[in-house]
C-alpha positions in Angstrom: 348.4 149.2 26.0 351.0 151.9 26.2 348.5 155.0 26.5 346.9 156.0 23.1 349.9 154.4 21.3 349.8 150.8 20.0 352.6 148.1 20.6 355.0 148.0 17.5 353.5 144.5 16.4 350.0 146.4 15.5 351.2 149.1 13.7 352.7 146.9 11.1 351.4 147.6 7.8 351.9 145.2 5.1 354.2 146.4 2.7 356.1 149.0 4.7 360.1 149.1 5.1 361.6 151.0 7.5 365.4 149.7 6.3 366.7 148.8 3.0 369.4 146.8 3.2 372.8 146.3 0.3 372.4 143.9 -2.2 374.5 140.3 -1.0 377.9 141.2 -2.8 379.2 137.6 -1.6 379.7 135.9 -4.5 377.0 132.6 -5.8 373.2 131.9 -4.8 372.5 133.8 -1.2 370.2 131.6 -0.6 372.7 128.2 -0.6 375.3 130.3 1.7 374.3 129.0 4.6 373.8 124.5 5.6 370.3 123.8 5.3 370.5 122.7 9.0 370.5 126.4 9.9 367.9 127.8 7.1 364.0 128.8 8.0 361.5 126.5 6.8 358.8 130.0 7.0 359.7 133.4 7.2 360.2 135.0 10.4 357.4 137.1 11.9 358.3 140.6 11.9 356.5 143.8 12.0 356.2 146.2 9.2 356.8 149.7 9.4 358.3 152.8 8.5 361.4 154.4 9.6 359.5 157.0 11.4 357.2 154.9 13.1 359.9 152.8 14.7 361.5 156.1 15.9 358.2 157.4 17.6 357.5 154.1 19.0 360.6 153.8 21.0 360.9 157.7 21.7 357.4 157.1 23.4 358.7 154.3 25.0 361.7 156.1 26.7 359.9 158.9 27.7 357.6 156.5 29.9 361.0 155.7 32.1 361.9 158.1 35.1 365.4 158.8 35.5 367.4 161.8 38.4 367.3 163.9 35.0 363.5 163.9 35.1 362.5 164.3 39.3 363.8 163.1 42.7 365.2 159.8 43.5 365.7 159.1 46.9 366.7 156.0 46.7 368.0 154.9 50.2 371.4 153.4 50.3 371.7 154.1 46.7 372.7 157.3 46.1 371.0 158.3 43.0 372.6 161.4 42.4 372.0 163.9 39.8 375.6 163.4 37.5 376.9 166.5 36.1 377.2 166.6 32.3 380.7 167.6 32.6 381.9 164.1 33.1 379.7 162.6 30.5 381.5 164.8 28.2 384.4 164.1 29.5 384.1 160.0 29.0 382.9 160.9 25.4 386.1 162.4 24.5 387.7 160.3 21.5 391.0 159.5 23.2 389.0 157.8 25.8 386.3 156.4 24.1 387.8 155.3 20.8 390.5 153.1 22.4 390.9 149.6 22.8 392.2 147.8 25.7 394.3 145.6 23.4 396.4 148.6 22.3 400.6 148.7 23.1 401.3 150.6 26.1 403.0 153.6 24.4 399.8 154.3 22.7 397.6 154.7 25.6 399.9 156.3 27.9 397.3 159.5 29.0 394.3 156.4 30.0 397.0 154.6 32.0 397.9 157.9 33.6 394.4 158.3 34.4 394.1 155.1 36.1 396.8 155.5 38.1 396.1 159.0 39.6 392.7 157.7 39.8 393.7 154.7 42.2 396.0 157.8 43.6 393.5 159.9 44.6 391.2 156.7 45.9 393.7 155.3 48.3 394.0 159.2 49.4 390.5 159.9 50.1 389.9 156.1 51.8 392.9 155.7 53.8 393.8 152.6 51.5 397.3 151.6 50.0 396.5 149.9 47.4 393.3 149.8 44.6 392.4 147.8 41.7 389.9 149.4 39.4 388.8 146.0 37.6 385.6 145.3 39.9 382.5 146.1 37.8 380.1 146.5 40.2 379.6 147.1 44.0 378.8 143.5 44.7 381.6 142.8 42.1 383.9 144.6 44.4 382.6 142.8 47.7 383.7 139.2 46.3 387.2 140.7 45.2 387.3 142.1 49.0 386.3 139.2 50.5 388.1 137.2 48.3 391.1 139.0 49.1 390.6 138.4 53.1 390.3 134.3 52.1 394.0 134.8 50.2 395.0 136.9 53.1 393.9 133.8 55.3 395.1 131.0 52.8 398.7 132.4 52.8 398.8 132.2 56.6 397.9 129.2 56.7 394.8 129.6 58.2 392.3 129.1 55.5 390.9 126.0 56.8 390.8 127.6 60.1 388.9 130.9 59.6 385.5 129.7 58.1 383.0 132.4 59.0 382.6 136.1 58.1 380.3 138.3 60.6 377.5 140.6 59.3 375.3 142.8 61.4 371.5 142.3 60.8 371.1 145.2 59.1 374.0 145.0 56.8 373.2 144.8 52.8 371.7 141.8 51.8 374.5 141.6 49.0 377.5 140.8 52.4 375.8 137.9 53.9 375.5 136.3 49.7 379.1 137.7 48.7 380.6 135.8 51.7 378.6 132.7 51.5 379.4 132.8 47.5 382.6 132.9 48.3 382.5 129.9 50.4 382.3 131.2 54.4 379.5 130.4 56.8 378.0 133.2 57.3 377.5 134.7 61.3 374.9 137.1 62.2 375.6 139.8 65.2 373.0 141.7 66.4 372.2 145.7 66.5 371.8 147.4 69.7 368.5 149.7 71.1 370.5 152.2 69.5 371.0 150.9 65.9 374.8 150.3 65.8 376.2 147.0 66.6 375.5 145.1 69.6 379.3 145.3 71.1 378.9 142.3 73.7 376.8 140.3 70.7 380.1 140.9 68.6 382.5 139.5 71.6 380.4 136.6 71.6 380.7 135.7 67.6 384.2 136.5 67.3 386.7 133.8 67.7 389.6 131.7 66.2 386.9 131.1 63.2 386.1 134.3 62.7 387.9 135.3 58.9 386.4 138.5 59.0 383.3 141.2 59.5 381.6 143.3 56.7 380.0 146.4 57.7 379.7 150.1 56.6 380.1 152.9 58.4 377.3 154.7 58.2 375.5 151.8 58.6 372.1 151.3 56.5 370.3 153.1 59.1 372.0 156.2 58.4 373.6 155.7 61.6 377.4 156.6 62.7 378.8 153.3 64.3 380.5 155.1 67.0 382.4 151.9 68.2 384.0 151.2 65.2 387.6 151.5 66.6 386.5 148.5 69.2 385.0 146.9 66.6 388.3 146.8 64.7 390.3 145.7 67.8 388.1 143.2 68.6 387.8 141.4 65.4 391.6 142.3 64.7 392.6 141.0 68.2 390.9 137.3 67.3 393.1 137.4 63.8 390.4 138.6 61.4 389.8 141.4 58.9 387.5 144.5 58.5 385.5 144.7 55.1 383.9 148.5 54.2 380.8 148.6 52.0 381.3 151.8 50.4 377.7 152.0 49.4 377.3 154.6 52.3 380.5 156.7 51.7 378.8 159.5 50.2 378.2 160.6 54.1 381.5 160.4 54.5 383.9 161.7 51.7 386.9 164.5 53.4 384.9 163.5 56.8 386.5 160.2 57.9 388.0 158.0 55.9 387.7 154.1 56.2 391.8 153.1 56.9 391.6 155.4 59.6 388.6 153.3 61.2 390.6 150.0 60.9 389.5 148.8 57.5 391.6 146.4 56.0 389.2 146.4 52.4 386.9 148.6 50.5 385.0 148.1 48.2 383.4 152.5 46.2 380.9 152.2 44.0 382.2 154.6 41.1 378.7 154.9 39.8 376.6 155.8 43.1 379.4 158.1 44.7 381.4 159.6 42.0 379.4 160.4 39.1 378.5 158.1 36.7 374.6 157.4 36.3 373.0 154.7 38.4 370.5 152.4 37.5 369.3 150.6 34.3 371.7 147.7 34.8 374.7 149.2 34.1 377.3 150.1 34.0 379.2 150.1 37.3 382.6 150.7 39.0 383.5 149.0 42.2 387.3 149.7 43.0 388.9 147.8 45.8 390.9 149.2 47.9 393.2 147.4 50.5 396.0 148.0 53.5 399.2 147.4 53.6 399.0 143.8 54.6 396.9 142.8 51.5 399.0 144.7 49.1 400.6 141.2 47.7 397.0 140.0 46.6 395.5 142.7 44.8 394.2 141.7 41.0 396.5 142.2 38.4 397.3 143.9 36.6 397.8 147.1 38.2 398.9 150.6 36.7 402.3 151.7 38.2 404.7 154.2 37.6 407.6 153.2 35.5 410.3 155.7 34.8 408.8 158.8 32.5 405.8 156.6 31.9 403.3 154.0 33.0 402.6 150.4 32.4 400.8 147.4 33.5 402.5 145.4 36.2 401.6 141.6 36.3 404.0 141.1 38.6 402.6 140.0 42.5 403.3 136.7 43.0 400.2 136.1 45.8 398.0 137.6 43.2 394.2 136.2 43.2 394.6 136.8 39.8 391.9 138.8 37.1 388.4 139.2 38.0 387.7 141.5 35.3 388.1 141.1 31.6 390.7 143.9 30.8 391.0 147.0 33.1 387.9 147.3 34.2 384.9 149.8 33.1 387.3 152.2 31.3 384.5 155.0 30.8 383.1 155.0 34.2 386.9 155.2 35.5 387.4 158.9 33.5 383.8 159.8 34.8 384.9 159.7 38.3 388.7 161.3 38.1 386.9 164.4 36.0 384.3 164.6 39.2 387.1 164.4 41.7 389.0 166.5 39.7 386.3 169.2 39.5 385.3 169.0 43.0 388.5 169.0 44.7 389.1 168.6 48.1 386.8 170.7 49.4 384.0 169.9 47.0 384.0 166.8 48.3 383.9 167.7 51.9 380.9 170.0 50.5 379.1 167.3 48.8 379.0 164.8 51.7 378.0 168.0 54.6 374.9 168.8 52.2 373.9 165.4 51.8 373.9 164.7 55.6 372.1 168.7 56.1 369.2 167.4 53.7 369.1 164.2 55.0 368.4 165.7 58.6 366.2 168.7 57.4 363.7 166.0 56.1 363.9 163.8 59.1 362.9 166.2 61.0 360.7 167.8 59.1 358.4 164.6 58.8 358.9 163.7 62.6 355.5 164.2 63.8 353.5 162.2 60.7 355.7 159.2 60.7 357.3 156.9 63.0 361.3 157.1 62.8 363.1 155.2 64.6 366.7 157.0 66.5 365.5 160.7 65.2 366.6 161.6 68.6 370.3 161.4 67.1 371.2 163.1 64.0 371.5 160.8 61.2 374.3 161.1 58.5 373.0 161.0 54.4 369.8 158.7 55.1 367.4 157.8 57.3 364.7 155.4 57.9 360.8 155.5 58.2 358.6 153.0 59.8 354.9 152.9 58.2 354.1 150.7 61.1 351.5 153.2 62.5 349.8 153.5 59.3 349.7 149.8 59.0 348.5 148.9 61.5 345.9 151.7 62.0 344.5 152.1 58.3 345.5 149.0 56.7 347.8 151.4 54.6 351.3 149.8 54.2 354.7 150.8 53.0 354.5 149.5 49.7 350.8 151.1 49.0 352.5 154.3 50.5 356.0 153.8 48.0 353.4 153.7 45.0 350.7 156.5 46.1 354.5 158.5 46.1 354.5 158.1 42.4 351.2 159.9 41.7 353.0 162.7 43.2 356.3 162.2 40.5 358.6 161.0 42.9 360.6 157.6 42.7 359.8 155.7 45.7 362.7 155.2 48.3 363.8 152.0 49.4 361.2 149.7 51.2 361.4 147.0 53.7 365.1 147.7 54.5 367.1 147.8 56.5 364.4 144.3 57.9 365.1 145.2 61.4 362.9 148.3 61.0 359.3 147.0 60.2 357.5 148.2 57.5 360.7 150.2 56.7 361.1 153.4 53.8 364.8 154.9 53.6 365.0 158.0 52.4 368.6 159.2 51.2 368.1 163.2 49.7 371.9 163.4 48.7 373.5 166.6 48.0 372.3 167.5 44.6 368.5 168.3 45.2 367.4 171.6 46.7 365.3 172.6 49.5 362.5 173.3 46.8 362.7 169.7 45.9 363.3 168.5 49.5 359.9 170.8 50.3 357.8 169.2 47.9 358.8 165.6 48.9 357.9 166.5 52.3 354.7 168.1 51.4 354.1 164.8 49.2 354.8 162.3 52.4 352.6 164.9 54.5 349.9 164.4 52.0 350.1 160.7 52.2 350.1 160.6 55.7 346.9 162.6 55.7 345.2 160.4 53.3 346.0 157.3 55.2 344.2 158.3 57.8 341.4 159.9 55.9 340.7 158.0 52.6 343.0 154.8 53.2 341.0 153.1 50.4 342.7 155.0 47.9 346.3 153.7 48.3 345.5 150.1 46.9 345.1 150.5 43.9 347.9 153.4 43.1 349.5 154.1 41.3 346.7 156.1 38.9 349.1 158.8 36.8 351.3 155.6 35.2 350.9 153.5 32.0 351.0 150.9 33.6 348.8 150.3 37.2 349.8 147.9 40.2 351.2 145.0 38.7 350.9 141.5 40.6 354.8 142.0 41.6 355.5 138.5 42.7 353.5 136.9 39.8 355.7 139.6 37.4 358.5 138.5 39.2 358.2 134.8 38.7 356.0 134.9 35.7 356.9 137.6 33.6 355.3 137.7 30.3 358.3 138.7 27.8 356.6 138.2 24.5 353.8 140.1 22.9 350.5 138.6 22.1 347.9 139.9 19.8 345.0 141.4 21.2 342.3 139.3 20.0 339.5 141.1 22.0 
């Protein structure tokens, strides 16, 4: 039961409309119009109700969701950022959002100029040169990258050769499935007592098979993988190529910039990094970016500059063709270049030194209650917490902790990741909240802290301030019930 207010299906009221729909002006007996093969035998159940009832019921409904517009999201490795309205208004804007992709060139000349400086100012603040904007997604833009590394391979004629693609153990769960999706075995190396990859474990992996390694840089620890240019030359020195997750690149942005690392391929996620709102399954952006040596391989089409205008160039004949329908996600595109455009440079810079500030100020701030692994080094825009003391002292775990956090109106952050951290919360602040909000969050954990020690009971059956209480999550996950039923009792 949704609070005091009942599920559509019992409000219905015989007899009520809440639409009235035009008289059938196609010409002869409606009801013969379509085979009898496809006709009802009964009537469809439907509810009935009035206009305004239908209104309130899902206005009720979306007021029971919890969005960055509403309270803090500290989603590790996420970056659920607040996204100023600026860009929403600027994706709204009728020469953007009332054209279609089918359109002659000439007609949507200021989009494809858009595009282009777009994957201008990209390869800029990446170190990349080249970028296709067609990926949809992050893990979109992953298989494009790695799929780019295979053609990369193929045209060397070394496809058969190079059959596995290196991960580190605490890389996102999405590189080990994008590379083993995309037909490579799939090589774990290990992290180091200091969170960053083992360097010796590496030299030991690497070899004549080795396509590739996908990493980020910070990694999912929220650490800085100081090696990174002897990672490069070790993996380029055996013939393979560097993938960048850019889930993490909000640490980074006018800091260090992935080509200058030794990248070969990139994947941003438009929708965590540069603006648009995250979450809700959609949408997303997840531009690839590539070096010189993958230039020939890229998606097409790409924008390019063609005398006083632009156009669509289908022209690269090592090309691993579309992987988008059309262009990509047009509107999330002008959301980013009107972010980048307002930030600048320096806004940039700005946005990735807060993030990394708050990220620390918290760390440190909830040092003595919690475990946290490497505190003794600063950490970049996240960090991670290990509820292992509480566990194993109260019975109190991570997740009963992640859902007492919502009695106190904050989303939980990420739990059990990175898995090499047990009973693991990451916490990423980003740039956009305040140290009011960072205070209260801290106050909040402090709280919880407190309470596991001294009423540990209480966390198992948190939530109490939601709708809905603790759900069975692997039974809702495996059996989820999709359809209502009528109450009978």
């Amino acid at each position: 039961m949704l609070s005091q207010e009942k599920l559509i299906f019992e409000k219905s009221r015989k007899g009520r409309v809440g639409v009235s729909l035009p008289r059938c002006d196609v010409p002869g007996d409606p009801s013969t119009l379509l085979p009898e093969s496809f006709r009802r035998s009964e009537a469809p159940s439907l509810p009935e109700v009035s206009e305004v009832d239908v209104v309130r019921h899902f206005t009720n409904l979306s007021q029971l969701n919890f969005g960055v517009d509403e309270g803090f999201y500290p989603l590790g490795s996420c970056t659920m950022k607040y996204n100023p309205k600026l860009n929403e208004n600027a994706a709204r804007l009728c020469g953007f959002s009332n054209i279609h992709p089918l359109q002659a060139e000439k007609t949507v000349q200021g989009a494809l100029k858009l595009m282009y400086d777009l994957s201008t100012m990209l390869c800029e603040i990446t170190g990349m040169a080249g970028m296709t904007l067609q990926p949809a997604a992050g893990a979109h833009g992953e298989l494009t990258g790695v799929f780019l590394i295979k053609a990369y391979h193929r045209k060397n004629g070394d496809e058969g050769k190079r059959t596995k693609i290196i991960v580190p153990d605490s890389a996102h769960g999405t590189n080990p499935a994008t590379a083993s999706v995309a037909g490579y075995d799939v090589v774990e190396v290990a992290s180091n007592d200091r969170g960053n990859v083992d360097i010796e474990a590496l030299k030991a992996v690497v070899g004549e098979d080795t396509a590739g390694i996908m990493l980020t840089n910070p990694n999912t620890l929220g650490l800085f993988e100081k090696d990174i240019l002897e990672i490069a030359e070790i993996v380029h020195g055996a013939g393979g190529l560097l993938y960048y997750d850019g889930a993490n690149a909000n640490a980074i942005l006018g800091k260090i910039r992935p080509g200058d690392m030794g990248f070969d391929v990139l994947h941003l996620n438009l929708h965590k990094t540069f603006s648009t709102p995250h979450g809700g399954g959609g949408p997303g952006s997840g531009p690839v970016g590539v070096s010189q040596r993958l230039l020939p391989f890229l998606p097409t089409p790409v924008v390019v500059e063609k005398g006083d205008g632009y156009s669509l160039d289908f022209d690269l004949s090592d090309s691993i063709g579309k992987v988008r329908s059309f262009y990509g996600n047009f509107g999330v595109l002008v959301r980013a270049y009107a972010y980048i455009m307002s930030m600048g440079a320096e806004g940039l810079l700005l946005a990735s030194e807060n993030a990394v500030l708050n990220a620390n100020y918290i760390m440190k701030k909830l040092e003595g209650e919690f475990d946290i692994p490497f505190s003794d080094v600063p950490c970049k825009h996240e960090f991670v917490i290990s509820g292992e003391k509480q566990h194993d002292e109260n019975g109190v775990s991570t997740l009963d902790m992640a859902k007492r956090l919502i009695d106190h109106g904050v989303h939980p952050p990420t739990i059990y990741f990175p898995l090499i951290v047990h009973e693991a919360m990451m916490v990423e602040p980003t740039e956009t909240e305040g140290k009011e909000t960072l205070d209260r969050f801290v106050d909040a954990m402090i709280e919880i802290a407190k309470e596991a020690k001294e009423k540990p009971e209480i966390f198992h059956d948190a939530p109490y301030t939601t709708v809905v209480s603790r759900l069975d999550e692997t039974r809702a996950a495996r059996k989820p019930v999709l359809r209502w039923t009528e109450d009978k009792g």
